[in-house]
N, C-alpha and C positions, 0 to 999 in steps of 0.2 A: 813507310816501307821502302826501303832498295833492292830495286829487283831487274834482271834482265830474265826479257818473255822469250827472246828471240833474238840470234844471227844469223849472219849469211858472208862468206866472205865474196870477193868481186875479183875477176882474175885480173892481170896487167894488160894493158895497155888500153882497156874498156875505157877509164874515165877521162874524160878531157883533161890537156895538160892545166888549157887555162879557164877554168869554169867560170860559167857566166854571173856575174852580182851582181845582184836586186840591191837597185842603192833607192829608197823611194823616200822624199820628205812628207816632212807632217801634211804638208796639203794632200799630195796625192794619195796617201793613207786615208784621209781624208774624204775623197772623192772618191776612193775604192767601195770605204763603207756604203757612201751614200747610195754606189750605183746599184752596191749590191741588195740594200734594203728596198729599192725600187724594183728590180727584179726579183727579190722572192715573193712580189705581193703578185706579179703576173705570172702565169702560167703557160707551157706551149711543151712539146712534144720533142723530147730530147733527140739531139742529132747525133751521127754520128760518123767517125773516118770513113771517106770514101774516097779519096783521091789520095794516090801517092806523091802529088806534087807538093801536099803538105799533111806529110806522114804523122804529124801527132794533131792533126787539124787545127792549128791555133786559132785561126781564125774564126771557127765557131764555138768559141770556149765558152766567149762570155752570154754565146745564146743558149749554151747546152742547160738543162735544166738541173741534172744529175752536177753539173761543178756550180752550182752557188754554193758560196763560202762566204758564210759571216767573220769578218775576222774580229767580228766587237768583241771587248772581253781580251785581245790581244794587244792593238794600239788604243789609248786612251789619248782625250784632247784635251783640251784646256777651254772654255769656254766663253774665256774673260778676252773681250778684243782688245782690249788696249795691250794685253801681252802678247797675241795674235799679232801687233802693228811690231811690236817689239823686237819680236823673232823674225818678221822677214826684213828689217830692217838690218839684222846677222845674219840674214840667209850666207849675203856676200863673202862674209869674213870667215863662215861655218867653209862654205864654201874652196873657200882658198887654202883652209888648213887640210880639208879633206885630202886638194888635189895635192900637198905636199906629202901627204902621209902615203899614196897609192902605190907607189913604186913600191915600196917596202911590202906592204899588203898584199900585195899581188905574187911580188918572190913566195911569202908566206904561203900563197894560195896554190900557186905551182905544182902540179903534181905530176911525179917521174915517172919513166917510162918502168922502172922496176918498182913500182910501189900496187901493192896491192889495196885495193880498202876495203874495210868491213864494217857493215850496217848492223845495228845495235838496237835492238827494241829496249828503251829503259824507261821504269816505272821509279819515280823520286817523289813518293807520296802520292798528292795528288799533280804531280808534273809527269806529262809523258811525252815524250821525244823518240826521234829515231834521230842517233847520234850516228855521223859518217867517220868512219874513222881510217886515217893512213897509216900504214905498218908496212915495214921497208925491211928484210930479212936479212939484207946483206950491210946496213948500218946499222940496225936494232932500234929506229925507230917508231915510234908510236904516241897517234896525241889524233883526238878529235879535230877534224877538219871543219865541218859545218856540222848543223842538225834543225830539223824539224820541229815545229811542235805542233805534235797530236792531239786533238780534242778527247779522244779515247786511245788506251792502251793499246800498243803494238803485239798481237795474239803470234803471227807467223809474219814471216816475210820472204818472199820470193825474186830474185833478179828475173830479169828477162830482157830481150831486146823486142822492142816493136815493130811488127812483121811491115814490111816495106820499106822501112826506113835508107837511107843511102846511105849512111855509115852506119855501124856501130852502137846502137842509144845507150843508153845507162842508166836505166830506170826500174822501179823496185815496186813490184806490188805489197799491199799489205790488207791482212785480216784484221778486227779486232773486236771489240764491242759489240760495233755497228754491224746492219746486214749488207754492210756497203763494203765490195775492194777498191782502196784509193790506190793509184797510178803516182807515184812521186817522180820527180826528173832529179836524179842525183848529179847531174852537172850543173846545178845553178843553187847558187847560193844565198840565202833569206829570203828563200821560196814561203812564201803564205798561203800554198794552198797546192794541194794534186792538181798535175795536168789531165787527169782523166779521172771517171770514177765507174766502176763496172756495178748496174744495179740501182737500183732506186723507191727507196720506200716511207713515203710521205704521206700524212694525214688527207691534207688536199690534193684533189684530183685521183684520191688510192688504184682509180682504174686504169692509173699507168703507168701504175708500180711493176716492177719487176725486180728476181734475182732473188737472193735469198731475204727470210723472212725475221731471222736470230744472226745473232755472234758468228763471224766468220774464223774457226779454227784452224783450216790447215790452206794449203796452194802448195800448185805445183805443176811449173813450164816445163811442156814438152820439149824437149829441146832442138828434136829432128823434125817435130810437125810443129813449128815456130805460131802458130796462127793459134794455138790452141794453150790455153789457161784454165786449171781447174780448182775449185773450191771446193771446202767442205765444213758444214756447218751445224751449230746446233739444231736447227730445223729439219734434223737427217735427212739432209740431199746434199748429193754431190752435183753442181752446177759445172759443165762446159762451157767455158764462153771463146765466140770465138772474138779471135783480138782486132782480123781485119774490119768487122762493122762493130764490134763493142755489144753484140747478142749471146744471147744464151743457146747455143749451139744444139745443148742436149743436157737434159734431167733425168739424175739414176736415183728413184728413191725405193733401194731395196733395203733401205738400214733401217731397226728398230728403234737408233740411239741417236745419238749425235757424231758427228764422222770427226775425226781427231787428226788423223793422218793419212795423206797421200803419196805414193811416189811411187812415179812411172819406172819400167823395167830398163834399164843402161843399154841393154842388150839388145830390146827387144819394144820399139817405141810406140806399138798397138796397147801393149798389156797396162793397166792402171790397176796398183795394190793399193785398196784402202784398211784403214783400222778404227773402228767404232769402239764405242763404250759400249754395245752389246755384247761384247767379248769374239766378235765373228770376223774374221781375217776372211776377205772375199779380192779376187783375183781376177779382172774384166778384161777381154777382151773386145777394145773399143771398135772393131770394125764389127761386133753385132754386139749391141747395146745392150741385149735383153739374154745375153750369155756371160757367167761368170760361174768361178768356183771357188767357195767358200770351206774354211774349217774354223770350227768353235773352239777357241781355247779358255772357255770359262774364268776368263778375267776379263776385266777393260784393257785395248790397249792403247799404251802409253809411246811405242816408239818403234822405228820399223827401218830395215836396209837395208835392198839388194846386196845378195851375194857379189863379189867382184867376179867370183872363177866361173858365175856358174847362173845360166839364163833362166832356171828353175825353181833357185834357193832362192831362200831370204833370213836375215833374223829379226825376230820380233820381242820386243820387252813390254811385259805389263804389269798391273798395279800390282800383283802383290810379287815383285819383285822376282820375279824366271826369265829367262833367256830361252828361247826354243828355237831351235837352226833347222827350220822345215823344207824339205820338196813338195812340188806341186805334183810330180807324178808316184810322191806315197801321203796321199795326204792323212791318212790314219793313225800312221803315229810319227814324230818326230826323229828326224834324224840325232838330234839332242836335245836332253831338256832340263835345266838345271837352277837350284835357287844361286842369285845370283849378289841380291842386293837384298836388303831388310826393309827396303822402301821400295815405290815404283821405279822402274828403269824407264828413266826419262830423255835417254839419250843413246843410240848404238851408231858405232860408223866403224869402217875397215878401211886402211891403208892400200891403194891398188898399189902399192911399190913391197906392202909385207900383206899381202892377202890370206895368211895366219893369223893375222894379231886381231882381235877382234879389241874395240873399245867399248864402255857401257859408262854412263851417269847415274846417277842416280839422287831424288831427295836427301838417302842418308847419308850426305855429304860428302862420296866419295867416289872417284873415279877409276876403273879397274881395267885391266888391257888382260886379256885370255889369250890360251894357244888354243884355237880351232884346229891344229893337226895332232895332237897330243892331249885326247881325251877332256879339252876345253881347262886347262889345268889354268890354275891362275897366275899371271906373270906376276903380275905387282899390281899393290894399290897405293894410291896417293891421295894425300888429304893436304885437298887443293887451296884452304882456309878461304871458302868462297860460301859459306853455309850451303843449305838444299842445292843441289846443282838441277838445272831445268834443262840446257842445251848447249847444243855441241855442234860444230860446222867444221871441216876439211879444207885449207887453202888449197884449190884449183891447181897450184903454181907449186907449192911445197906439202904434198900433203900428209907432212909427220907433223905439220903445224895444225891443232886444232883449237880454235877458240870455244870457251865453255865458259857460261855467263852462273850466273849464282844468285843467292838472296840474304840479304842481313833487315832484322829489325833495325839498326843504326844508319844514321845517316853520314856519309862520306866514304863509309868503309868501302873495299875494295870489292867488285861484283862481277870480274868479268879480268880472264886472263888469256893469252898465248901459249899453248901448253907445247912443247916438241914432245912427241911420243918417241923418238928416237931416247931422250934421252929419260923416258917412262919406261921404257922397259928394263934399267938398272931395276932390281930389285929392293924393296928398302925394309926396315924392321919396323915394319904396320901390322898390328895386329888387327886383326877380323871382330873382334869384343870388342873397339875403339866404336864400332858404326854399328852395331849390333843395338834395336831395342833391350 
């Protein structure tokens, strides 16, 4: 299967120009394994950031108990010494091609000050990666820069900066599988491993486990209360953690289901809207934990997003394919409500530049842009040749740029494009029976 889970785009000027490379030989790969197979047989009491003199605490990385990383299964050795004597007797010469080849590689790895990138959850069978990708508006390029590899599937992924830092970080949470959010550092490149990991749940020693307990599905950095990161998970709870010590700040479990979707209010940076599979859109007011307002829209939902105009609204799309444009102060009935897709709407975002245009995705292959001023009529659809569409993100910088990732049974096909909604709202001759069960 090809499949993108999840993006995010990353505004300008965030990534370093000249990211750091992990250039490690076979030894020290080597000696990575080994140190880390001696540390998963010990046990000790995970640390965590406490000094901003060193903001992502590196120095107790290799004691924290939550980042052992096996990376066996990644680098393989050769076991035979006489090849062993063989290869470092080329170290030298490996060596000296390398340092001829740098200059070049390095131009290669240069990233401009108007380049945006965008983080890419891809699922290529059983290989999963988070691919970092550079896309440059004003020369039209685009091409994978580095990428990760994921021991499990990339579910959501969130940017964020980490609270103390002195510049700038550039680093990405992610959900996935596991009950664990791994911390990636997107400026360094043939990273083996998260520099951080929020959570911990392990066979041995279980009495010091924490965080959640299933699949972590949605996150979501507040952006005005920088310290604060939230999950949501099949274990229906929504975990707060906070970023300066790496704790769980506060646990909301009013959900019946599994929590799908989070996203804090634009306007308004107390309020957190989530959306479970019990079909119940619930609306917290995080300075009293144990206060929220909820409405049942008798479906699961599938995807959610603040109004641009308006600190009250929001739209939400669920499984069996509605849009509904609600106020929190009529929660009764909908401001609008309409079928919109023949599959779940797995994707809604608004333009703050045309806060009219409403965008939607959806499974049934197709992606549709509405007038929210003119009875939600339909501008146009487009069939994007990206099979089921699953998600959809906003370039910070340009935002008629939306990237929308897709899924094919085939392998190479295309999964994932740059869409301009400036030029989505031409009208085309698609009919609606094209995506129709």
């Amino acid at each position: 299967m090809n499949f993108v889970s999840c993006v995010k785009w990353i505004k300008q000027g965030v990534a370093k120009r000249e990211p750091d490379n992990v250039h490690l030989t076979e030894e020290e790969l080597r000696e990575i394994v080994e140190q880390k197979s001696d540390e998963e047989d010990e046990s000790g009491k995970p640390s965590k950031p406490t000094s901003s003199d060193d903001e992502y605490d590196f120095k107790n990385y290799d004691n924290e108990d939550e980042l052992r990383v096996s990376i066996k299964g990644i680098a393989t050795f050769d076991a035979d010494k006489k090849k062993k004597k063989k290869k470092k007797k080329n170290e030298k010469e490996k060596k000296r091609k390398r340092d001829d080849s740098d200059d070049s590689e390095k131009e290669d790895e240069l990233i401009k000050e108007d380049d945006n990138l965008l983080i890419v959850g891809h699922v290529d069978d059983d290989y999963n990666t988070l691919d970092v990708y550079v896309y440059n508006e004003n020369d039209g390029d685009m091409y994978i820069h580095h990428d990760m590899v994921l021991k499990s599937p990339a579910l959501c992924v969130e940017w964020l900066n980490i609270p103390g830092a002195s510049e700038t970080s550039n680093v990405c949470a992610i959900g996935s599988m596991k009950p664990i959010v791994e911390i990636w550092d997107l400026d360094i490149i043939n990273s083996v491993a998260p520099v951080f990991r929020l959570g911990r749940r392990k066979k041995k020693n279980p009495e010091k486990n924490y965080g959640h307990t299933d699949a972590v599905l949605s996150l979501a950095w507040n952006t005005e209360l920088t310290h604060i990161l939230c999950s949501g998970g099949v274990d229906n709870r929504v975990l707060m953690w906070d970023l300066d010590d790496g704790k769980v700040a506060t646990e909301i479990n009013s959900f019946s289901d599994k929590v799908q979707n989070l996203a804090w209010n634009p306007h308004n940076a107390n309020f957190l809207l989530t959306g479970c599979a019990d079909g119940v859109l619930r609306n917290y007011d995080c300075r009293v934990y144990d206060e929220f307002k909820e409405i049942n829209l008798d479906s699961p939902i599938e995807s959610m997003f603040w109004d641009v105009t308006n600190e009250h609204r929001c739209f939400i799309g669920t499984e069996d394919g509605q849009i509904r444009h609600l106020d929190w102060r009529k929660k009764k009935k909908p401001i609008h409500q309409f079928q919109a897709h023949s599959k779940e709407v797995t994707g809604l975002c608004v333009d703050p530049n045309h806060p009219d245009v409403l965008v939607s995705i959806s499974t049934d292959e197709c992606m549709k842009l509405w007038d929210t001023s003119n009875e939600y009529n339909m501008i146009t659809m487009k069939d994007l040749k990206l099979g089921g569409l699953h998600c959809i993100d906003l370039n910070p910088d340009f935002p008629y740029l939306a990237a929308v990732g897709g899924m094919s049974e085939k392998r190479g096909k295309t999964v994932l494009k740059v869409v301009s909604l400036e030029e989505s709202t031409k009208p085309e001759n698609v009919s609606n029976d094209e995506f129709s069960e």
